[in-house]
Backbone atoms as SQL, in Angstrom:
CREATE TABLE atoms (id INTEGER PRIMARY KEY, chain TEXT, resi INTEGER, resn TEXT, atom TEXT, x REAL, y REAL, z REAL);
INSERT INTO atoms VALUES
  (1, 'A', 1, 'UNK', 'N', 0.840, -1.171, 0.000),
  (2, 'A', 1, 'UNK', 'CA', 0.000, 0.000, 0.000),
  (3, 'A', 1, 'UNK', 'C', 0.893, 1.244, 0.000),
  (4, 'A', 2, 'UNK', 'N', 0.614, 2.867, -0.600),
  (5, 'A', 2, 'UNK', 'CA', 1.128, 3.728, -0.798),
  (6, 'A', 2, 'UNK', 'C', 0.972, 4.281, -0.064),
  (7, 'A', 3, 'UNK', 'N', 2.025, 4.681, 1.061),
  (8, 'A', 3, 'UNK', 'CA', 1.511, 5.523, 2.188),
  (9, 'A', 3, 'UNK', 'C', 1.981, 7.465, 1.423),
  (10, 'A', 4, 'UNK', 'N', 0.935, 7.847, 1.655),
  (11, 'A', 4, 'UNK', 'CA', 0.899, 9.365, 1.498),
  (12, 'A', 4, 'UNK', 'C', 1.648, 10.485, 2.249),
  (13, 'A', 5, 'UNK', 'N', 2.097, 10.036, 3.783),
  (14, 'A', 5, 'UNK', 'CA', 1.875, 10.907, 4.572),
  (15, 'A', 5, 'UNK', 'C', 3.764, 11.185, 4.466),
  (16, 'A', 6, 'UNK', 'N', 4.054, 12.432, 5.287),
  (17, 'A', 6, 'UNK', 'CA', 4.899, 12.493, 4.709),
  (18, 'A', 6, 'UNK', 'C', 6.643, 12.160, 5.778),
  (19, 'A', 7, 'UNK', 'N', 6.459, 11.150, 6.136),
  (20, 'A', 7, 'UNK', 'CA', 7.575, 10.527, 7.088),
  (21, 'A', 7, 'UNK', 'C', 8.220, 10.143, 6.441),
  (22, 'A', 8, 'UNK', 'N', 9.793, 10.236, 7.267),
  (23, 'A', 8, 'UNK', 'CA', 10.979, 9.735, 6.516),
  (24, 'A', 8, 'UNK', 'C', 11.149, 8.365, 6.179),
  (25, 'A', 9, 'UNK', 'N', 11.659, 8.115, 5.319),
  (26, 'A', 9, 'UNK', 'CA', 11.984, 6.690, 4.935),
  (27, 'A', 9, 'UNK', 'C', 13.201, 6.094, 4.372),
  (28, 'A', 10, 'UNK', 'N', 13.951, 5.378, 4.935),
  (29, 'A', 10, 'UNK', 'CA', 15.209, 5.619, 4.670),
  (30, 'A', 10, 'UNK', 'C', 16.144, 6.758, 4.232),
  (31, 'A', 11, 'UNK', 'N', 16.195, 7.595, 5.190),
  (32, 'A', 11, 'UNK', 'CA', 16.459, 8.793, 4.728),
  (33, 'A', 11, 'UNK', 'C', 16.258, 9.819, 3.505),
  (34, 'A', 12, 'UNK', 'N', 14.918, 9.340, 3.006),
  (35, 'A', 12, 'UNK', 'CA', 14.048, 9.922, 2.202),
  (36, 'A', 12, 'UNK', 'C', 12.864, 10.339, 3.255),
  (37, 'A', 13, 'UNK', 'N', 12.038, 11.454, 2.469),
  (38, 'A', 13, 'UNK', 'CA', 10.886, 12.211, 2.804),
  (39, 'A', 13, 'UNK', 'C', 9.969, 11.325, 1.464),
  (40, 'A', 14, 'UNK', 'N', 8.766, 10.634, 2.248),
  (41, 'A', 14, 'UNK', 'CA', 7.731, 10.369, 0.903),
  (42, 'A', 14, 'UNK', 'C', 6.890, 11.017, 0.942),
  (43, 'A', 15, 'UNK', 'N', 6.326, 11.881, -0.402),
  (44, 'A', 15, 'UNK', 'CA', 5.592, 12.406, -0.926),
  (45, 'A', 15, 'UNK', 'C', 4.123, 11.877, -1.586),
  (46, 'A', 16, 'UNK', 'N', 3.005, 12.802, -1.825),
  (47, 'A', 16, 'UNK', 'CA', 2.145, 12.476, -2.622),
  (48, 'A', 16, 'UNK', 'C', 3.204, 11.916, -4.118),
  (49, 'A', 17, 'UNK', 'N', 1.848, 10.579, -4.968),
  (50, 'A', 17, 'UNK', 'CA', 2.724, 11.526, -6.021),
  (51, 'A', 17, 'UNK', 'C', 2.647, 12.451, -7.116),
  (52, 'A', 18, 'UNK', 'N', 1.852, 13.259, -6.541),
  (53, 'A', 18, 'UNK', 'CA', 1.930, 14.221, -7.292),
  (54, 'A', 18, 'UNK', 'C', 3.125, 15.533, -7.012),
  (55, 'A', 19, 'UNK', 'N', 3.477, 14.957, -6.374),
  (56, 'A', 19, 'UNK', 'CA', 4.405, 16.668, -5.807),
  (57, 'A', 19, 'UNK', 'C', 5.381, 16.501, -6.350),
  (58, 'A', 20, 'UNK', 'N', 6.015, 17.778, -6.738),
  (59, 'A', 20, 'UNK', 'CA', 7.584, 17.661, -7.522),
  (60, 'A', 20, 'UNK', 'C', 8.685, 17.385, -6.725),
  (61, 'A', 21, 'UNK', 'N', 9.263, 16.226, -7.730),
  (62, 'A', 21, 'UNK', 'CA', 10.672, 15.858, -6.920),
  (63, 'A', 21, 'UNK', 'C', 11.247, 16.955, -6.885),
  (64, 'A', 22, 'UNK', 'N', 12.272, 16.808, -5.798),
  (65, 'A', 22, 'UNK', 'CA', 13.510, 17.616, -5.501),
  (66, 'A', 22, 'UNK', 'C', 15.172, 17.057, -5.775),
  (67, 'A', 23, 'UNK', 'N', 15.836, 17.527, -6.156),
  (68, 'A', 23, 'UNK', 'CA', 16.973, 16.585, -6.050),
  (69, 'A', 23, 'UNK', 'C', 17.585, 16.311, -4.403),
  (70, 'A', 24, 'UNK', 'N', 18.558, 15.247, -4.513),
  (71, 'A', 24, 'UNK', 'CA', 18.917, 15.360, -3.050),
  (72, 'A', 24, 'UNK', 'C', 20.092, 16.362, -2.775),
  (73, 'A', 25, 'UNK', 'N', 20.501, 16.814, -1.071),
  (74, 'A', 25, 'UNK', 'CA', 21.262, 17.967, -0.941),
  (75, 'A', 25, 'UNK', 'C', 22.500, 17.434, -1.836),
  (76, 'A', 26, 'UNK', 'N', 22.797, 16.275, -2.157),
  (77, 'A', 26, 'UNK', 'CA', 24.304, 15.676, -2.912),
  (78, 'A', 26, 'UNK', 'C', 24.584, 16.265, -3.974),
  (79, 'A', 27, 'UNK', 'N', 23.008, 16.215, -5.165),
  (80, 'A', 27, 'UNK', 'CA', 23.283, 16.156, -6.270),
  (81, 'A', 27, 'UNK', 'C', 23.046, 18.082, -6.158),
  (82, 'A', 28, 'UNK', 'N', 22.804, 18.636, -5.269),
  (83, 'A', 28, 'UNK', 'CA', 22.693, 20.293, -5.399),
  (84, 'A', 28, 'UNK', 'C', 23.885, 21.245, -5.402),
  (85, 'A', 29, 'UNK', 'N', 24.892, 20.407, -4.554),
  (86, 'A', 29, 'UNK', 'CA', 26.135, 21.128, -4.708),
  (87, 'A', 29, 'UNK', 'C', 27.406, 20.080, -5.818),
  (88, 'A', 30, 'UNK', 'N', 27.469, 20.313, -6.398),
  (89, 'A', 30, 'UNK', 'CA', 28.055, 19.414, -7.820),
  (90, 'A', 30, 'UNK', 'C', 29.385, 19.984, -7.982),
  (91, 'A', 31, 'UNK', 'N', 29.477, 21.694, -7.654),
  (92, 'A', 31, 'UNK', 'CA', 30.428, 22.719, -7.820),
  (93, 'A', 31, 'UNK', 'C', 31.418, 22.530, -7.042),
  (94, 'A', 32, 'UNK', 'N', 31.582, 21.477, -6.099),
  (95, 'A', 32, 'UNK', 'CA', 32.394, 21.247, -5.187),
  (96, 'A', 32, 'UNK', 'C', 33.054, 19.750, -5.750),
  (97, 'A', 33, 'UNK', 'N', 32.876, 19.369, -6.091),
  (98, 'A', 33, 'UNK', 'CA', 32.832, 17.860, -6.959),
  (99, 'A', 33, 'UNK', 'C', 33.559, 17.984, -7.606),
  (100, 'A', 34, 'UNK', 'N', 35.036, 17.604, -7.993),
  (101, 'A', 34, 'UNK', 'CA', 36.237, 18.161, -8.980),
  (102, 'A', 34, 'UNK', 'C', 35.541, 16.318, -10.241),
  (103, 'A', 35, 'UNK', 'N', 36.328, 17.477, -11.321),
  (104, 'A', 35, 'UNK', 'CA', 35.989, 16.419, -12.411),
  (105, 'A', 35, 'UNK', 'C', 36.357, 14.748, -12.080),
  (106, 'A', 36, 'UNK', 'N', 37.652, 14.386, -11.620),
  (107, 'A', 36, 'UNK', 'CA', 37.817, 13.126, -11.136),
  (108, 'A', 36, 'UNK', 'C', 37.289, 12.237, -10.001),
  (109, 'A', 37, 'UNK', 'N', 36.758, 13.328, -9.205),
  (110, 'A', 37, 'UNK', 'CA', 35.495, 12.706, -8.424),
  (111, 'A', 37, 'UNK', 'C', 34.367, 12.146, -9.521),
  (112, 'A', 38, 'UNK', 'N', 33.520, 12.888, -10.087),
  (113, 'A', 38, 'UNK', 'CA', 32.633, 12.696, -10.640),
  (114, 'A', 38, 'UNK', 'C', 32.813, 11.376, -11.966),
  (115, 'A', 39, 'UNK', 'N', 34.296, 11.740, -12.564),
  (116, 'A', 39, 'UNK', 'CA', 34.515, 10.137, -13.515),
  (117, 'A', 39, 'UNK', 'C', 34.771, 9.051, -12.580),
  (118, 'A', 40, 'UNK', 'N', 35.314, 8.879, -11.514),
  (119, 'A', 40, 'UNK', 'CA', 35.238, 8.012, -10.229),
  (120, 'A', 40, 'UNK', 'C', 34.030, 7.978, -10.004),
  (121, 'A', 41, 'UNK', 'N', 33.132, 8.687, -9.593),
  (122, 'A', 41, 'UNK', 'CA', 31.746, 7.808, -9.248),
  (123, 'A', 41, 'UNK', 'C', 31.313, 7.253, -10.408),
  (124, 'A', 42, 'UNK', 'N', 31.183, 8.168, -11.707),
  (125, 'A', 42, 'UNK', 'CA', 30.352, 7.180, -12.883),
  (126, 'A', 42, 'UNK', 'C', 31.361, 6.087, -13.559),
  (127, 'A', 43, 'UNK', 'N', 32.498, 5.914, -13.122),
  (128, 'A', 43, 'UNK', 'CA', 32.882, 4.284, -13.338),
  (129, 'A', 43, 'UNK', 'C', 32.359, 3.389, -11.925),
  (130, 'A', 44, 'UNK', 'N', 32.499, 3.463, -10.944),
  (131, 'A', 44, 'UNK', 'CA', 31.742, 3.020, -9.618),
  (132, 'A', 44, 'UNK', 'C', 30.225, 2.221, -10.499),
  (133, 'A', 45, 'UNK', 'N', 29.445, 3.517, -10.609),
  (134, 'A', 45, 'UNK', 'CA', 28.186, 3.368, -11.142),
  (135, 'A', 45, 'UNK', 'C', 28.147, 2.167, -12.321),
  (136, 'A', 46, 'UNK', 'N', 28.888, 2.772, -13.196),
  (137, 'A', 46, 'UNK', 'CA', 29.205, 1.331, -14.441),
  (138, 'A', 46, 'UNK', 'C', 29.343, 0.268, -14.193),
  (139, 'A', 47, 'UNK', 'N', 30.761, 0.275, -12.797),
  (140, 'A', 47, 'UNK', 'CA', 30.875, -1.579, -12.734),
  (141, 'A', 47, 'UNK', 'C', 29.430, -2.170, -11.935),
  (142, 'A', 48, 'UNK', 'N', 29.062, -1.049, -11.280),
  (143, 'A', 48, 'UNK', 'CA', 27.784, -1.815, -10.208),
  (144, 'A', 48, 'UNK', 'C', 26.326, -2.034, -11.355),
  (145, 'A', 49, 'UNK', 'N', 26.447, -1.600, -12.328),
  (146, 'A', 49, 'UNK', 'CA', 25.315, -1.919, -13.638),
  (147, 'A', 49, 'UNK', 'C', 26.069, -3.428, -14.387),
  (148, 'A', 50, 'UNK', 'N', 27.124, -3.554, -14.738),
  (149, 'A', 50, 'UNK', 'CA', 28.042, -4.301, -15.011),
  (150, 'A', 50, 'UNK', 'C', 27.589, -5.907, -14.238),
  (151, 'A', 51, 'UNK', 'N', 28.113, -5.500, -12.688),
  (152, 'A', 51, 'UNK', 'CA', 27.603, -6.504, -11.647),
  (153, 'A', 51, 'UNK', 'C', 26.267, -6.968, -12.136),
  (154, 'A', 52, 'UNK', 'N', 25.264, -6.224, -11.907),
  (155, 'A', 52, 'UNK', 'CA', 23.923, -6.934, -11.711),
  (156, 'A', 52, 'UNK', 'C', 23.749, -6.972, -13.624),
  (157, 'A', 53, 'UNK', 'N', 24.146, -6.783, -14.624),
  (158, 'A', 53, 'UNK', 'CA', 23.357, -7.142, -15.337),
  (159, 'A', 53, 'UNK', 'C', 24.497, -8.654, -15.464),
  (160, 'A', 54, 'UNK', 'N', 25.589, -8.960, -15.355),
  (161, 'A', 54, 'UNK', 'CA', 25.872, -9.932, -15.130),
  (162, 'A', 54, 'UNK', 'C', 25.395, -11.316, -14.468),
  (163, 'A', 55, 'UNK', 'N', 25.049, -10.604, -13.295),
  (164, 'A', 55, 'UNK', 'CA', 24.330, -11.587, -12.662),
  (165, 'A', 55, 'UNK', 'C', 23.229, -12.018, -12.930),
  (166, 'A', 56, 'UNK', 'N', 22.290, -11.128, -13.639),
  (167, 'A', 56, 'UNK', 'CA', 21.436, -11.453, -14.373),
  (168, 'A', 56, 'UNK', 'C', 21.054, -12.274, -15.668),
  (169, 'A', 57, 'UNK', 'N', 22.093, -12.267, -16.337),
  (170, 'A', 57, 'UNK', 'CA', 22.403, -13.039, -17.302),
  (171, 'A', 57, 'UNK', 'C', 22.718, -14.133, -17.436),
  (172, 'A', 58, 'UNK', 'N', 23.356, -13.929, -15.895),
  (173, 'A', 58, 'UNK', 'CA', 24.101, -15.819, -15.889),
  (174, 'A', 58, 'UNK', 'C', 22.790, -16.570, -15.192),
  (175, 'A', 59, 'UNK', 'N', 21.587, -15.819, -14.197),
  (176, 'A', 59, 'UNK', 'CA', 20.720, -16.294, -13.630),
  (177, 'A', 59, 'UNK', 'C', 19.475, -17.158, -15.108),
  (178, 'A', 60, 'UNK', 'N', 19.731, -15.970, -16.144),
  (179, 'A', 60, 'UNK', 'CA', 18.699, -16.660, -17.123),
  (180, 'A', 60, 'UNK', 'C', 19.243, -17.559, -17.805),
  (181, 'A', 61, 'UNK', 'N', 20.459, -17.890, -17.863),
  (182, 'A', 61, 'UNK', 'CA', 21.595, -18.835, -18.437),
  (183, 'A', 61, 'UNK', 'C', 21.048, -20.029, -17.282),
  (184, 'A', 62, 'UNK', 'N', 21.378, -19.811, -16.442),
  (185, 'A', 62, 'UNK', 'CA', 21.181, -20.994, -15.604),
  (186, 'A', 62, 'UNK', 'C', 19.815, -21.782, -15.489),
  (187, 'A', 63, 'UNK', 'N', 18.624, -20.800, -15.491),
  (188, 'A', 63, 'UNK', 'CA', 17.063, -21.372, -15.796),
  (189, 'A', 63, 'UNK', 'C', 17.056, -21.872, -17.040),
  (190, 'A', 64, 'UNK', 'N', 17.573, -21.405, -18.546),
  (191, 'A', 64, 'UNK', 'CA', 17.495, -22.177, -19.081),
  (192, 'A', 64, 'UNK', 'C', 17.687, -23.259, -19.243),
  (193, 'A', 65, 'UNK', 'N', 19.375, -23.399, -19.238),
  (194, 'A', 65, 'UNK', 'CA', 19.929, -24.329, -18.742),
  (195, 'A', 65, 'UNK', 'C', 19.164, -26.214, -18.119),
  (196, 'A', 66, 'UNK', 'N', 19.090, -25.538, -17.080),
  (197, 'A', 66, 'UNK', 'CA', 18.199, -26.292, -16.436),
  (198, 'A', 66, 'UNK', 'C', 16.841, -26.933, -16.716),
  (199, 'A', 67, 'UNK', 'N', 16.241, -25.459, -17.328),
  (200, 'A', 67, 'UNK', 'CA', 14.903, -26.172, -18.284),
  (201, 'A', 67, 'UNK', 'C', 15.247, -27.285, -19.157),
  (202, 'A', 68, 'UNK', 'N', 16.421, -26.852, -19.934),
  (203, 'A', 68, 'UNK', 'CA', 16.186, -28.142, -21.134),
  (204, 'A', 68, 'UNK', 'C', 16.966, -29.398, -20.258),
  (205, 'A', 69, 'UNK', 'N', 17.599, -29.041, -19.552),
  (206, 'A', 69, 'UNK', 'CA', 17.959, -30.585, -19.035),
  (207, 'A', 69, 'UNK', 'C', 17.260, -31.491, -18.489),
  (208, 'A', 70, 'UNK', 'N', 15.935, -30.604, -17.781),
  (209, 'A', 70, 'UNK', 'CA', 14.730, -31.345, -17.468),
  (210, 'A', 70, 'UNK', 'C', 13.505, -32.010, -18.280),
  (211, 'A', 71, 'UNK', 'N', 13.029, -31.069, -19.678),
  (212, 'A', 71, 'UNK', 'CA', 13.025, -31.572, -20.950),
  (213, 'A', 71, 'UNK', 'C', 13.816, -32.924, -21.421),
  (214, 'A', 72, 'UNK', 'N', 14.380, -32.716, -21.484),
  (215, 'A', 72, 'UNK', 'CA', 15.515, -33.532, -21.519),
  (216, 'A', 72, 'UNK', 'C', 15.477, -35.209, -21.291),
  (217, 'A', 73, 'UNK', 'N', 15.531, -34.865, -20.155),
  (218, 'A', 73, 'UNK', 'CA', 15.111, -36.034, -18.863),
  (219, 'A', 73, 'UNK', 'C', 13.557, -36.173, -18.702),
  (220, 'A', 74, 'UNK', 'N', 13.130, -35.909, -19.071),
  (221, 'A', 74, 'UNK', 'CA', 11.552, -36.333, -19.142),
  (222, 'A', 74, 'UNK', 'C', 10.705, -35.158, -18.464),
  (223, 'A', 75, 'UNK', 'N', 11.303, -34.294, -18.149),
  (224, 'A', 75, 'UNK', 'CA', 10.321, -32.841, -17.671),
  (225, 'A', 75, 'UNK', 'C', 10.146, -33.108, -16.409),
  (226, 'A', 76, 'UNK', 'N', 10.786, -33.554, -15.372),
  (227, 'A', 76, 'UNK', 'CA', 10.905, -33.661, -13.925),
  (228, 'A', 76, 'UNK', 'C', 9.970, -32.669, -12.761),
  (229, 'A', 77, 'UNK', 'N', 9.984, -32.669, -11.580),
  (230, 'A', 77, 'UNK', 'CA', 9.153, -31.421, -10.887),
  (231, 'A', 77, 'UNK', 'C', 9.919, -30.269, -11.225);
């Protein structure tokens, strides 16, 4: 269920949703952020997209996998 009201939540504030996002105080001061910070976080960001779509891939690799071996074998539970 969508709670409306407006208590913190993991160190978020939840909103209707209709109300306009805000960015967070992080992304407001940027001007302080030297360029090699910022290519350091968006490689950070890359390998952690990297990670999970990996893992993801090998997870549908593995259901398949498995499907046809059960096919296979006569379609098992």
């Amino acid at each position: 269920m969508i709670s409306l009201s407006h208590r913190a939540h993991r160190g978020r504030v939840s909103r209707p949703m209709n109300a306009i996002p805000t960015p967070p105080a992080s992304a407001a001061a940027p001007a302080t952020e030297s360029a090699e910070e910022r290519h350091a976080d968006r490689e950070r960001r890359l390998d952690e997209a990297a990670s999970i779509l990996a893992v993801t891939l090998l997870d549908m690799w593995r259901r398949e996998r498995r499907a046809r071996r059960e096919a296979a074998s006569g379609g098992g539970s």
